[in-house]
N, C-alpha and C positions, 0 to 999 in steps of 0.2 A: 060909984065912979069906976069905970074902967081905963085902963091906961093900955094902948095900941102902941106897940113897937114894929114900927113899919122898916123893912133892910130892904133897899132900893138897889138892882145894880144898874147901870145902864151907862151906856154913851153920850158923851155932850152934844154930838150931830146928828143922832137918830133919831127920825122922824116919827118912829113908832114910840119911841122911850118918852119924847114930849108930849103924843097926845096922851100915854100912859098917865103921865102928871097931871096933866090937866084934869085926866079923869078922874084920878086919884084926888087931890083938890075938890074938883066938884063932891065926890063922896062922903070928904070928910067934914065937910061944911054942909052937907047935907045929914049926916050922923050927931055932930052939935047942936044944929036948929031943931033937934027934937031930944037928945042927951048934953045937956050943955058942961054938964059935969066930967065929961070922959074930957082925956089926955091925948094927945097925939105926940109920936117922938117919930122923927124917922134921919134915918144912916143912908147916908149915899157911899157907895163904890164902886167905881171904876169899870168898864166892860170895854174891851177893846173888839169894837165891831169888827173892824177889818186891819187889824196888828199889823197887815204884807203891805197896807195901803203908802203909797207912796209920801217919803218925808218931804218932799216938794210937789208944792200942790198941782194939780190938775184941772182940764176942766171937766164938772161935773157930768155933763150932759154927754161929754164922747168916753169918760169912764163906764158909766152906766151904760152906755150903749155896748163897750168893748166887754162888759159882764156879763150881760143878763143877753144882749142884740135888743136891737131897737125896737122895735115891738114890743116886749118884754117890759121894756125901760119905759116906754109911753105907756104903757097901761098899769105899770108898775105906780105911775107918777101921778096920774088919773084919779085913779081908786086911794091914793093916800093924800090928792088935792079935796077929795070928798071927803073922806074923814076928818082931817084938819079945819074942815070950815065948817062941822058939825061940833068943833071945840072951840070953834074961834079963831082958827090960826089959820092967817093964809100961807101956806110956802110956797116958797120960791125954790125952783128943781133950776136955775142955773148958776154961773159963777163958779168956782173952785176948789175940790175936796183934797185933803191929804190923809197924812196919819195922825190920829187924834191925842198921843199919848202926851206933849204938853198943855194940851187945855184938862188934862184930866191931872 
């Protein structure tokens, strides 16, 4: 038996840290159906994506555009709508973003 101690850090609103889990998830359900004896533990903590982001929310869509310029931001949203529906998850790029440190 092995025992995997996984230390996660990540953001509750990043889009990249969710399909991380997911993948993470698939991996490890994939590692028991052939080791069903191994252990899994994993540690979450905290990453503050963007710590300056504003403590009242915005919207999402003229944030990202006033960051990255819009171009940037549609192809930024594109490429991680594709990835996301290769895990499963549709997101959704509008509605609201702030500063994440109470959800964490």
């Amino acid at each position: 038996m092995t025992k995997f101690e996984i230390n996660i850090v990540s953001d509750t609103v990043c889009p990249w840290c969710y399909v991380g889990k997911k993948r993470l998830e698939r991996a490890i359900a994939q590692r028991q159906s052939t080791h069903p004896e191994d252990a899994f533990s994993t540690t979450w903590s905290p990453f503050y994506l963007n710590p300056d982001a504003p403590t009242t929310a915005v919207d999402k869509r003229a944030y990202y555009a006033s960051k990255y310029g819009a171009a940037r931001a549609k192809m930024m949203h594109a490429h991680m709508a594709a990835l996301g529906q290769k895990e499963g998850i549709e997101f959704s790029f509008g509605g609201r973003i702030g500063n994440t440190r109470a959800s964490h």
